[in-house]
C-alpha positions in Angstrom: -3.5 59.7 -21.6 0.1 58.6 -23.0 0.4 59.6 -27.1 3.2 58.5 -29.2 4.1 62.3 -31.5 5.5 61.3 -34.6 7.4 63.6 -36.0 10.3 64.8 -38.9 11.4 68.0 -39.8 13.1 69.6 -42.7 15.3 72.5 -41.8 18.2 74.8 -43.8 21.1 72.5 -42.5 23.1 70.5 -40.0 24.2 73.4 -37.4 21.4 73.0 -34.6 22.2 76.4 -33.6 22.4 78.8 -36.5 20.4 76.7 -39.3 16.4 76.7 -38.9 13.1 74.4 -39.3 11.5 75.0 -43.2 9.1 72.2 -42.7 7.7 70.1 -39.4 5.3 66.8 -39.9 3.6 65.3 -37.1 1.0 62.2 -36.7 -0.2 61.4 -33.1 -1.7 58.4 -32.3 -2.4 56.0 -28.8 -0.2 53.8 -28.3 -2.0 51.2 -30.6 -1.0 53.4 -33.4 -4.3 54.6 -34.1 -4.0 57.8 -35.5 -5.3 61.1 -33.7 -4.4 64.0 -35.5 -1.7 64.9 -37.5 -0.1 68.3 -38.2 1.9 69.6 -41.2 3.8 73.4 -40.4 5.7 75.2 -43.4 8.1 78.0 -41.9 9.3 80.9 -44.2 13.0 81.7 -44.2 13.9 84.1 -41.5 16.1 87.0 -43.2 19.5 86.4 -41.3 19.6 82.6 -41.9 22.1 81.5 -45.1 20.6 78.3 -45.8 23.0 75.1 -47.1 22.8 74.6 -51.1 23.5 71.3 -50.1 20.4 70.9 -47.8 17.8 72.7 -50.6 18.9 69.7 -53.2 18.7 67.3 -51.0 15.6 68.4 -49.7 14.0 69.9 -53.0 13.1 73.2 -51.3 12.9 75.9 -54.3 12.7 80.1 -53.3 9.5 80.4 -53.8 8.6 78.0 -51.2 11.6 79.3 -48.7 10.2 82.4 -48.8 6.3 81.6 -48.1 5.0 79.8 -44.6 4.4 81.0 -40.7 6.9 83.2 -38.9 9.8 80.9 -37.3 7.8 82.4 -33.4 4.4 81.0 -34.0 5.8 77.7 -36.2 7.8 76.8 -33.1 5.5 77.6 -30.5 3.1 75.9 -31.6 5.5 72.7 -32.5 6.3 73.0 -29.0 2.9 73.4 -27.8 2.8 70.0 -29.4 5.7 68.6 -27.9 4.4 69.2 -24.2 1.0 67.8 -24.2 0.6 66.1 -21.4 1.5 62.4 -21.5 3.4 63.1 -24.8 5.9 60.6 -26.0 7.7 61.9 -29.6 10.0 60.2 -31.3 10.9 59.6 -35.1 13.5 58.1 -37.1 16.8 59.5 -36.0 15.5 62.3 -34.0 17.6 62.0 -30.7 20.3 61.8 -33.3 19.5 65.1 -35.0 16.1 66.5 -34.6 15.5 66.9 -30.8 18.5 68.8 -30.9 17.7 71.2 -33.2 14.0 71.6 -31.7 15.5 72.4 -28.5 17.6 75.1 -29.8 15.0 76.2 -31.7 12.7 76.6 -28.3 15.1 78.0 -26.6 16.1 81.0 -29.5 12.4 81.8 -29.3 12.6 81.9 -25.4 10.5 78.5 -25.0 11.5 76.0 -22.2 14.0 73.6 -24.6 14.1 70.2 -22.1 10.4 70.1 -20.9 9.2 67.5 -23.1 12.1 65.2 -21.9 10.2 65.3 -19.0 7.5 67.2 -17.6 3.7 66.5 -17.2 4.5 62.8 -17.8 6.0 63.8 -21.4 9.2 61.9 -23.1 11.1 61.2 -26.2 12.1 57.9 -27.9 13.7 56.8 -31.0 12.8 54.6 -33.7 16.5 54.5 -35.4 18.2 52.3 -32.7 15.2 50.4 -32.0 15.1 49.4 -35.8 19.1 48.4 -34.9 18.2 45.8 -32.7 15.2 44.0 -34.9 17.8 44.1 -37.9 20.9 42.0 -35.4 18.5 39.9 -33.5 14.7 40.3 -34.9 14.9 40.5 -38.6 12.0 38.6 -39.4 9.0 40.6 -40.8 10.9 43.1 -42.7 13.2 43.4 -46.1 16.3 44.7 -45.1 18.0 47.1 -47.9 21.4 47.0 -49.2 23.4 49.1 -50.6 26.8 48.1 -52.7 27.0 44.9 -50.4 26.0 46.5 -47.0 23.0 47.1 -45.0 21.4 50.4 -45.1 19.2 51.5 -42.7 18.2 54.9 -44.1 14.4 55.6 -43.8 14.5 56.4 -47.4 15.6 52.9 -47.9 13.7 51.1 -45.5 10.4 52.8 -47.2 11.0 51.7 -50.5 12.1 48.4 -49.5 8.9 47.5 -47.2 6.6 50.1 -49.3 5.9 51.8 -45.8 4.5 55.4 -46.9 4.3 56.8 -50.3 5.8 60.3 -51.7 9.4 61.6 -52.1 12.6 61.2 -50.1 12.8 63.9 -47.4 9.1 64.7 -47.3 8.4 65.8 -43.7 5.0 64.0 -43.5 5.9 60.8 -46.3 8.6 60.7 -43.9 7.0 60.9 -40.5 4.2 58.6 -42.1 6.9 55.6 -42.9 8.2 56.1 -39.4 5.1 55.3 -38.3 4.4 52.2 -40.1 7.7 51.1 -39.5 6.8 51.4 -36.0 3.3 49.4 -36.2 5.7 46.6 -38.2 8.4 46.2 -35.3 5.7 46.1 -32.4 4.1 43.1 -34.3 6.7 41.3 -31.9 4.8 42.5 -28.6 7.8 40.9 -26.2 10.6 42.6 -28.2 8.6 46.4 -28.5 8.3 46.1 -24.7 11.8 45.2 -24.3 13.6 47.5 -26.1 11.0 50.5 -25.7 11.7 50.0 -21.9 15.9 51.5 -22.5 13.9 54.8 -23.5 13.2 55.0 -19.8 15.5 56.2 -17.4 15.3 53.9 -14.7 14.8 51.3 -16.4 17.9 51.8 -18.5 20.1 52.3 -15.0 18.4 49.4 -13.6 19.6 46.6 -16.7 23.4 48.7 -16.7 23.2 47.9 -12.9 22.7 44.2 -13.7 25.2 44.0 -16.3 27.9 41.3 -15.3 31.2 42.7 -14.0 34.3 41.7 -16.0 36.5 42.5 -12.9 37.1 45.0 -9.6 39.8 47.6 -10.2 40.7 50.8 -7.5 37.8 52.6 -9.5 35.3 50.2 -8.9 33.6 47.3 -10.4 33.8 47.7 -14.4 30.4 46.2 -15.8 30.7 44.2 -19.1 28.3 45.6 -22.2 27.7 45.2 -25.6 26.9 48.2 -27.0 24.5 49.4 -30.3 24.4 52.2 -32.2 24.5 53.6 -35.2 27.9 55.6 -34.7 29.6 52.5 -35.3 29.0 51.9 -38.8 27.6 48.5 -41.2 31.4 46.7 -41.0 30.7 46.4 -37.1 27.0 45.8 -38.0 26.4 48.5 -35.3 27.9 46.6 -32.2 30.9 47.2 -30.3 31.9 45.6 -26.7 32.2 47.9 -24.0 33.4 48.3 -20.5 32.0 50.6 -17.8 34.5 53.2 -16.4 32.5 55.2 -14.4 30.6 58.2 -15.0 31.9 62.0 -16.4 32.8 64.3 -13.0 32.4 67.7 -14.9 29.0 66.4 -16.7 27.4 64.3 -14.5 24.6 62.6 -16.3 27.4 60.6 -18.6 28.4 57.2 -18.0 31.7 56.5 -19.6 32.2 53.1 -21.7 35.0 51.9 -23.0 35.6 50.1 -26.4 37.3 46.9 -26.3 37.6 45.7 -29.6 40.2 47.8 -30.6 43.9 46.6 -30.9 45.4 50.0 -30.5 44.4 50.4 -27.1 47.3 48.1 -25.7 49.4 50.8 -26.9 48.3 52.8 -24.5 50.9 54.9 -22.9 50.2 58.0 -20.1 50.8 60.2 -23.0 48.5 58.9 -26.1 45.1 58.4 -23.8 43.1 60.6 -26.4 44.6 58.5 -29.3 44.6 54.8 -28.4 41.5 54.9 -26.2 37.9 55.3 -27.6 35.4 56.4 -24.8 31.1 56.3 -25.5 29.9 58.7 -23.3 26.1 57.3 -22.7 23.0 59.0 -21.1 20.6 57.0 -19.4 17.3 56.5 -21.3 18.7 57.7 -25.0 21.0 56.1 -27.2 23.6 54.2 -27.3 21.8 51.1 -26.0 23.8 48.0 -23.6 22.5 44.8 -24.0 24.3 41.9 -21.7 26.9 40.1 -22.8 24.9 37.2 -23.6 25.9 34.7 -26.2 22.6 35.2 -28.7 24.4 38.9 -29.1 27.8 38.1 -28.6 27.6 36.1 -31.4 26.9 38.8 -33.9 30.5 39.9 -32.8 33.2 38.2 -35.3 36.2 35.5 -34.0 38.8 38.4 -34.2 36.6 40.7 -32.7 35.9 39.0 -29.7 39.6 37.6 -28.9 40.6 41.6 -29.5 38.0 42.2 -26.6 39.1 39.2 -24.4 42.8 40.5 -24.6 42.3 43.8 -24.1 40.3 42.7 -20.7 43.4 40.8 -19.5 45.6 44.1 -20.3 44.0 46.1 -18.6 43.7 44.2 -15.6 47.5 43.4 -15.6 48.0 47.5 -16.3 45.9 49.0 -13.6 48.2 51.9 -13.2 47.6 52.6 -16.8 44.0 51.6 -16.3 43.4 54.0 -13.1 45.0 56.7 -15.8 42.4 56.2 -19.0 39.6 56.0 -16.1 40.9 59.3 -14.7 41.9 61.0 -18.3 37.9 60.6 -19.3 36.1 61.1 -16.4 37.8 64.5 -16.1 38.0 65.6 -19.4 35.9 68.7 -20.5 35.0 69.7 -23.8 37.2 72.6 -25.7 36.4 76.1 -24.4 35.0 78.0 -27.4 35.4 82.0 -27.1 32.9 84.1 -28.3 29.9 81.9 -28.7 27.1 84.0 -30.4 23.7 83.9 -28.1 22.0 81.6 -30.7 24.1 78.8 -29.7 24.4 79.8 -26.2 22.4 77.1 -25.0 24.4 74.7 -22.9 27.0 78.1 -21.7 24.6 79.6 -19.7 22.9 77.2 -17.4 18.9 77.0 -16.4 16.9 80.3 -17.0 15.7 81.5 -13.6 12.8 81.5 -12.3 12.5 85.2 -12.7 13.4 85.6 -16.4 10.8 82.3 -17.0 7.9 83.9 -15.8 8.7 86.9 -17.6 9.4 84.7 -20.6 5.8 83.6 -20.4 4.6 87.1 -20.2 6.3 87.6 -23.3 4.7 85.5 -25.5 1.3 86.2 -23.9 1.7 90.0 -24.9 0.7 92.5 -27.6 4.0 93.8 -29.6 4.2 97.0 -27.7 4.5 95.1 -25.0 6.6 92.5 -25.9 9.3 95.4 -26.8 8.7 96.8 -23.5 9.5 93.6 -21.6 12.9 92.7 -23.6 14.8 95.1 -21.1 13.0 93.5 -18.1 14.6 89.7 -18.9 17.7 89.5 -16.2 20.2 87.6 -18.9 21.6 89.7 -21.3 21.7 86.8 -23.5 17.9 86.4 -23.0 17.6 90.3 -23.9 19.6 89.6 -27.2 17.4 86.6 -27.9 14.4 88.4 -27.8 15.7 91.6 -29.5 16.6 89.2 -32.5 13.2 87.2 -32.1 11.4 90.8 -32.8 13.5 91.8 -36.0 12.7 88.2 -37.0 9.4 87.7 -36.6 8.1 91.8 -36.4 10.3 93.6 -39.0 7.3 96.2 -39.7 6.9 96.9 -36.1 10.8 97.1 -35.1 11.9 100.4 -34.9 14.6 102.9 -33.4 16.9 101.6 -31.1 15.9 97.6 -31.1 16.2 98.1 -35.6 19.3 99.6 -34.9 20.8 97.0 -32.7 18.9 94.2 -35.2 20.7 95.6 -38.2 24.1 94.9 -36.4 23.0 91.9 -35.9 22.0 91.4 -39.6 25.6 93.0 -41.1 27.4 90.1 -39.0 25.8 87.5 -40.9 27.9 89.1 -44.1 31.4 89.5 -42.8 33.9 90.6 -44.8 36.1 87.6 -44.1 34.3 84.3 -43.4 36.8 83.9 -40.5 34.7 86.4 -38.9 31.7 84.3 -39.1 29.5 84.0 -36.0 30.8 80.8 -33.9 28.7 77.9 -32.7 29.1 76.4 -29.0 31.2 73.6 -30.5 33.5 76.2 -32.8 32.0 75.9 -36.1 31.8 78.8 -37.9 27.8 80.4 -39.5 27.3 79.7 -43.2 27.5 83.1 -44.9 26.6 84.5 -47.9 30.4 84.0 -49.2 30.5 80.4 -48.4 27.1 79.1 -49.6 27.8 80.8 -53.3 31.3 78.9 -53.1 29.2 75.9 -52.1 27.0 76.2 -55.3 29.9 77.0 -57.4 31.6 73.1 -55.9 28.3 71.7 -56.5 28.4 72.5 -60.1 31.6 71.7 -60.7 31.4 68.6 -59.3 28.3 67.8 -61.7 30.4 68.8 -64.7 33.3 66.1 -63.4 30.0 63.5 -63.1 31.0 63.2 -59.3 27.2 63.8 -58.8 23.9 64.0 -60.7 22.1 67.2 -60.5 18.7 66.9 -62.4 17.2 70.2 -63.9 15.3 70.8 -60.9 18.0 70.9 -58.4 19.6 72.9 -60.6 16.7 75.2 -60.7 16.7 75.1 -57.4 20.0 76.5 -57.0 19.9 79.1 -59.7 17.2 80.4 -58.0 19.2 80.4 -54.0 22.1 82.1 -56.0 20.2 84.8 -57.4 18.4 85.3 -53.9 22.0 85.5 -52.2 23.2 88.0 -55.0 20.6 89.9 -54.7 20.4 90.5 -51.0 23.9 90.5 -50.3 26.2 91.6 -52.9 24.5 94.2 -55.5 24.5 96.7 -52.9 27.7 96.3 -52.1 
C-alpha cells in the first residue's frame, strides 16, 4: 500500500555534510490523508559537531535539550527505517530543497543506503513547496496568501498563520510537519490540479510532458524545446517563473537536463569569452524541482510585457548566432563542478561513487552486530572512507566502549574539529569550510552586537540560549587550553 511520510527536521545548521538532525517529525497517512501513525525523534548532540548560534535562535534549541535524546546511529536508522517502507512516498515543505539532502548524508555517515527511498520497493519523494508555487500563480482560490512588506511569502511559517493550518511555534518539527499536512489536504481539494501537478514528481511522467513541450527552433544541437519554468530559486519580483529553453542534457552528469533562461537582456552580450557571466543555465532532474509547464498563454501571462519581449528577442538572437549558440550549448553541457581537494569522509558522498556490493552486505552486518563485533568488522569494509566512517560512527555513538587504537584514531579525529587556524577547518565537497569552535563564538559575539545596534531582536530567551552554547563551547574547548 502507497503512504504519503510527512516529514520536517530540525538539525544544527545548513552544511548537509558536517551539521546534524536535533529533531525529526513525521505523520503518515494514505493517500486520503488519513492519518496512520506519526513519529516524533529528539537526537542528542554528537560531541564533534559545532552547532550554528544562528540555527539554536532560530530554532529555540537550549543546552539542556542539545544534550539529551537518542544517539545520532539509532535516531537515523530508525528515520530511515521509516523512509523505506515499502510503498513510501515522503515529502514535506521544502524538503528536496534542504531536507532530503541532509537525510541522505546523514544515511550514508551512519553507513545506511542514502538514495533507496528515491526508489526502491515502490518508495519515492515529493515536494509540497513547489506544488504550493503553482496553486499561488494559477490556483489561488481556497487559500490566504501572506505578504510580507508588499510581496508574497511563501514560508510555511507564514502560510500557517495565515490559513491557521497547525498550531505551536515556528520551526517545531511536528507543528511544522502537521501544517504541511493540512496544507496538503487544502491543495488536493482541487482533485484535477493535485493529480496534475503530483504527476511532475514522477520520472516518466516528467520526461514524457518535456518531450511534448513545443520546439522554439532546430539548431546543429538538436531541437530546443520551449518551457516556462517554476521555482522558488527565482524569487517574488519574478513571481517564481522564468522562460526557458532546452539545451540538451549535462555529458559529465548525465541525469541533468540543461535549460536556459531567456528573459535576461544580458545574454545578447554573449561573447566566446563571458559564457559563465551573460548566460544563466537551470540544470533540472527529472521528477524533482524545477517544474516546466508549456508555454501556454494561461501561464505565459503571469510573465510581464517586458519580460516576454526580452524572451522573444533573445529567441531570434540566438537563432541568428548559432556559432555563439553551438558555444553556450557546448560551454554547459561540458562543464564540471570545481574540484575540491581534501574533502573530509563526512562529505564524501558524491566523490566516491556507489558502495559495492561487498562493503553493503557487510554494511548490513554491521548494524546487525553486537559492539565487539561491530569493531571487529570496521577493518573488513573494502573503502577506506567506509572504514573511517565507521571508526567515527563508534566514538560517536559508543564513547564508553571505544578504546585503544580506534580512541586513538577518534581523538584525531576530534582535535581537527579545533584547529588552530579556522583555515584549517575540515572541507565540505563543495569547499566550504566546518564551523569550529572559533567561528561559532565569533558568530555569538556578531549576534550580540548586532542586537545592541537594533539590527535584530533577541528576546531573553534566545539570549539564554546563547549564553548557555557559549559556556558549553568555553568549556569544552578552550579552558584546557
Amino acid at each position: 500500500m502507497n503512504t504519503y511520510l510527512f516529514y520536517d527536521i530540525e538539525t544544527t545548521g545548513l552544511n548537509r555534510a558536517f551539521d546534524q538532525v536535533l529533531s525529526f517529525s513525521s505523520i503518515r497517512t494514505d493517500l486520503s490523508f488519513n492519518e496512520l501513525e506519526n513519529h516524533t525523534i529528539d537526537i542528542r548532540l554528537r560531541p564533534d559537531v559545532i552547532p550554528s548560534p544562528g540555527a539554536m535562535i532560530v530554532n529555540r534549541i537550549d543546552l539542556p535539550t542539545l544534550l539529551t535524546g537518542h544517539s545520532e546511529l539509532s535516531a537515523i536508522t530508525e528515520i530511515h527505517r521509516l523512509f523505506n517502507r515499502p510503498g513510501t512516498i515522503s515529502l514535506g515543505y521544502n524538503t528536496l530543497g534542504f531536507d532530503d539532502e541532509f537525510l541522505r548524508f546523514s544515511f550514508y555517515r551512519n553507513l545506511l543506503s542514502p538514495y533507496t527511498h528515491q526508489f526502491q520497493h515502490d518508495c519515492s519523494r515529493m515536494d509540497i513547496f513547489p506544488i504550493t508555487l503553482l496553486y499561488f500563480l494559477f490556483k489561488p482560490e481556497g487559500l490566504q496568501w501572506p505578504e510580507k512588506e508588499g510581496k508574497p511569502s511563501l514560508k510555511l511559517e507564514n502560510l500557517n498563520s495565515a490559513n491557521h493550518l497547525a498550531h505551536g511555534p515556528d520551526h517545531d518539527a511536528m507543528v511544522d510537519t502537521a501544517a504541511t499536512l493540512a496544507l496538503a489536504r487544502r491543495l488536493s481539494r482541487h482533485e484535477k490540479m493535485w493529480e496534475y501537478v503530483t504527476g511532475y514528481f514522477d520520472k516518466k511522467t516528467d520526461g514524457k510532458r518535456i518531450d511534448t513541450l513545443p520546439v522554439s527552433f532546430q539548431s546543429p544541437a538538436g531541437p530546443h524545446r520551449l518551457g516556462l519554468m517554476v521555482d522558488g530559486g527565482f524569487g517574488t519580483d519574478a513571481l517564481f517563473l522564468a522562460p526557458v529553453l532546452s539545451i540538451g542534457q549535462s555529458i559529465p552528469y548525465g541525469n541533468q537536463t540543461l535549460w536556459l533562461r531567456l528573459d535576461l537582456p544580458e545574454l545578447q552580450n554573449t561573447t566566446a569569452d563571458t559564457f559563465d557571466e551573460t548566460t544563466a543555465v537551470i540544470r533540472k532532474k527529472l521528477g524533482e524541482p524545477a517544474i516546466v509547464l508549456p508555454p501556454l498563454n494561461r501561464y505565459w501571462k503571469r510573465l510581464d510585457s517586458d519580460r516576454q519581449s526580452v524572451a522573444e528577442e533573445n529567441q531570434k538572437w540566438l537563432q541568428a548566432n548559432e556559432s555563439l549558440l553551438m558555444g553556450i550549448i557546448r560551454y554547459h553541457r561540458e562543464y564540471r563542478y570545481p574540484d575540491v581537494p581534501n574533502v573530509d569522509p563526512d562529505a564524501a558522498l558524491y566523490d566516491i561513487g556507489f558502495m559495492s556490493k561487498r562493503d553493503e552486505e557487510i554494511c548490513r552486518q554491521f548494524h546487525a552486530a553486537d559492539i565487539k563485533e561491530k569493531i571487529h568488522l570496521i577493518e573488513r569494509l573494502t573503502a577506506p572512507v567506509y572504514q573511517e566512517l565507521a571508526r567515527r560512527l563508534m566514538g560517536r555513538n559508543f564513547p564508553d566502549a571505544v578504546s585503544g587504537k580506534l580512541s586513538r584514531q577518534f581523538n584525531r579525529f576530534l582535535k581537527q574539529i579545533h584547529p588552530s587556524s579556522d583555515g584549517d577547518a575540515l572541507v565540505d565537497y563543495r569547499g566550504q569550510r566546518r564551523t569550529t569552535p572559533t567561528t561559532a563564538l565569533k558568530e555569538i559575539e556578531s549576534l550580540r552586537e548586532e542586537t545592541k545596534k537594533g539590527d535584530i531582536r533577541l528576546d531573553a530567551a534566545q539570549k539564554k540560549i546563547l549564553a548557555g552554547l557559549e559556556r558549553y563551547l568555553q568549556d569544552r574547548f578552550f579552558d584546557s587550553d
